[in-house]
C-alpha positions as a printed Julia matrix, in Angstrom:
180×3 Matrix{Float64}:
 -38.66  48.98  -31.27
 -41.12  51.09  -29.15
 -44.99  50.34  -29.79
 -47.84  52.43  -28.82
 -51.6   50.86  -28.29
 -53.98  53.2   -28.46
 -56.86  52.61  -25.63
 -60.61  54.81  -26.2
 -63.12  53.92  -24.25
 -64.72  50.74  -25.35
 -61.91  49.19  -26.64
 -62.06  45.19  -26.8
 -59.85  43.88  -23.7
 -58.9   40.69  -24.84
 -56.85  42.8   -28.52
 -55.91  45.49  -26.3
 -53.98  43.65  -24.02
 -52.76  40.52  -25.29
 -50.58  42.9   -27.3
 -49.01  44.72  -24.28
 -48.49  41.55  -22.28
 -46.85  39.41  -25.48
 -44.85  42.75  -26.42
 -43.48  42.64  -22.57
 -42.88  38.99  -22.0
 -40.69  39.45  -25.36
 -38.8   42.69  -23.91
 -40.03  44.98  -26.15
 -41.54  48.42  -24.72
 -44.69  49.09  -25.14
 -47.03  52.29  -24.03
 -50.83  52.14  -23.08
 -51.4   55.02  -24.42
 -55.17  56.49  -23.59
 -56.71  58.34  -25.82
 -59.38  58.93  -23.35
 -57.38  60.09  -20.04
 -55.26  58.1   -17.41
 -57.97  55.77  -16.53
 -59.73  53.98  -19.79
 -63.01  51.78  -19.55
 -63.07  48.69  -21.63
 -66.24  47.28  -23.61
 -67.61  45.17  -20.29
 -66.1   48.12  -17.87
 -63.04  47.02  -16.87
 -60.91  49.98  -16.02
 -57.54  50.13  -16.72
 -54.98  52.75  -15.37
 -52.67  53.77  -18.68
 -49.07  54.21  -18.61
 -49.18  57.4   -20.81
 -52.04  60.24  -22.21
 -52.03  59.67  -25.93
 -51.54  62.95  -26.36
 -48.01  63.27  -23.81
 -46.44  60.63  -25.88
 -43.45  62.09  -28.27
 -44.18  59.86  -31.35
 -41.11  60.3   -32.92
 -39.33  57.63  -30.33
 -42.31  55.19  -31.33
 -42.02  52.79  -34.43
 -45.42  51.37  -34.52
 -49.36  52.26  -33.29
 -51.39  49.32  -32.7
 -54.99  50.15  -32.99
 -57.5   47.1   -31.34
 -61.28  46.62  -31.62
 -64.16  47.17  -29.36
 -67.72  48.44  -29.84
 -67.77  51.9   -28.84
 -63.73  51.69  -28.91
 -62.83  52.13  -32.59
 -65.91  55.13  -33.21
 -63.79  56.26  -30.3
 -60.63  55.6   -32.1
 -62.26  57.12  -35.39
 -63.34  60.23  -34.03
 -59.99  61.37  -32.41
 -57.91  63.85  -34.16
 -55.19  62.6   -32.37
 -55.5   59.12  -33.67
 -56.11  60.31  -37.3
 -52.94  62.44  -37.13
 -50.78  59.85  -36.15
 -51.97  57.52  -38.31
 -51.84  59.15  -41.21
 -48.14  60.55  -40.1
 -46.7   56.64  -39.66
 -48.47  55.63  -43.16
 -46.78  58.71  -44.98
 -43.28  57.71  -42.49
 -43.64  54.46  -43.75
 -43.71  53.22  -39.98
 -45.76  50.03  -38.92
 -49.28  49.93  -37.86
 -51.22  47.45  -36.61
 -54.87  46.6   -35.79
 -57.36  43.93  -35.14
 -60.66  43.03  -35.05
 -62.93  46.42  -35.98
 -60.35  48.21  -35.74
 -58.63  47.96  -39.2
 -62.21  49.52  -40.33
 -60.51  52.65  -39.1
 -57.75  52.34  -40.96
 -59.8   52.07  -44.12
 -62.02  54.85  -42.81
 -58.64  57.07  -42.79
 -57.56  55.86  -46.16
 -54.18  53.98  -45.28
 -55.28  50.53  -46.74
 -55.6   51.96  -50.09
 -53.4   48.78  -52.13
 -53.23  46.54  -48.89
 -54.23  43.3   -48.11
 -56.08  43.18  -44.71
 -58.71  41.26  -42.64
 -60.85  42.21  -40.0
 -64.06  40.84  -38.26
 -66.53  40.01  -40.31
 -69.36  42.74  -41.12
 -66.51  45.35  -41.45
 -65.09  44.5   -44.52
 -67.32  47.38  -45.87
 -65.35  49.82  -44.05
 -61.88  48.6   -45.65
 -61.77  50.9   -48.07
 -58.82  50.26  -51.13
 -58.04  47.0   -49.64
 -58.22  43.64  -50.72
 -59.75  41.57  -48.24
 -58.32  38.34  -46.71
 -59.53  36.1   -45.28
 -56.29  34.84  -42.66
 -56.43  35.64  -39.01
 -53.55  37.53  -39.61
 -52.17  39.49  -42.2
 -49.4   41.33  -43.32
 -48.87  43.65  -45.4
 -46.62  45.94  -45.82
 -46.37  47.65  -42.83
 -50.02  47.29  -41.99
 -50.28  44.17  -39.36
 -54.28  43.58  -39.76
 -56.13  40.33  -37.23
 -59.45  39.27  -37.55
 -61.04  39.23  -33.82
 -60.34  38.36  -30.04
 -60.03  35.02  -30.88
 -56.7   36.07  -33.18
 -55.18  38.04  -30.59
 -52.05  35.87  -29.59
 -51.4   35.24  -33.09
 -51.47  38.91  -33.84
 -49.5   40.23  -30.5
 -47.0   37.82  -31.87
 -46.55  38.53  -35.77
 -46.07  41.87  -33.76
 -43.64  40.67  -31.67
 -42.0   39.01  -34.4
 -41.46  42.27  -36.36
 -40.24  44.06  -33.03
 -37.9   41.16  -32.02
 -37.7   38.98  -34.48
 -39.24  35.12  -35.28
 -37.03  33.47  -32.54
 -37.81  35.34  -30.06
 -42.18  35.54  -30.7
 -41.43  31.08  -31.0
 -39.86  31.66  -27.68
 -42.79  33.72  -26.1
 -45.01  31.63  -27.99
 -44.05  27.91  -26.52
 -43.78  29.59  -23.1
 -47.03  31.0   -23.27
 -47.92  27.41  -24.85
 -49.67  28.62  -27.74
 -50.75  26.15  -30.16
């Protein structure tokens, strides 16, 4: 399984990355993908050099788009074309998608949650539009992975990991990283 995170400026470091590092420690490839350039600036400024231009990717190798949070990251997120395109493409390809935090407000925005179950932080439930909200940190369903905040990340980078390499390998990653 190949997984693409999508990084706009202002994205929330913590979602971004616990993904890609999880996703690596358990083997499984995964593209920074910036939406923004080469170079993307997180929330508090922390620059980060990408390993791929969103747009240079050839999303037909890729089986899931992981969208994170961040305050100005997912208005970033929202307002790309790019974004839109592909995640409306992987909803009608029936391919996964995940994000966390604000970010599956986007999702809602785009009309992919229509019939799902998802959570996000609180204050956006608003923005889930067709969904049933939940509650849970983490939450599948379908092929929509939705978390709840920062403070969810490592459970959501694994339930990700778990669908890209299955439960014994995310219990491995998850009592190395000793994850509670």
């Amino acid at each position: 399984m190949k997984v693409v995170v999508f990084f706009a400026t202002g994205y929330e470091e913590v979602e971004a990355l616990s993904v890609v590092d999880v996703l690596r420690r358990g083997g499984v490839e995964v593209i920074m993908a910036g939406v923004d350039g080469d170079v993307v600036a997180s929330a508090r400024q922390i620059k980060i050099q990408m390993d791929q231009k969103a747009e240079d990717i050839n999303y037909d190798e890729i089986d899931m788009v992981v969208l994170p949070g961040g305050l100005p990251g997912v208005d970033n997120l929202y307002a790309s074309e790019l974004v839109k395109n592909k995640v409306l493409e992987f909803k009608a390809a029936n391919k996964w998608i995940g994000a966390i935090c604000a970010g599956p407000s986007v999702l809602g925005k785009f009309g992919v949650l229509e019939g799902e179950n998802a959570t996000c932080y609180p204050g956006f439930e608003q923005y889930l539009h067709g969904a049933t909200h939940v509650e849970d940190r983490t939450v599948v369903s379908n092929k929509i992975v939705t978390g709840k905040g920062a403070g969810a990340s490592f459970e959501f980078a694994l339930q990700i990991l778990e669908i890209a390499a299955g439960k014994e390998k995310a219990e491995q990653i998850k009592n190395a990283m000793i994850i509670l």
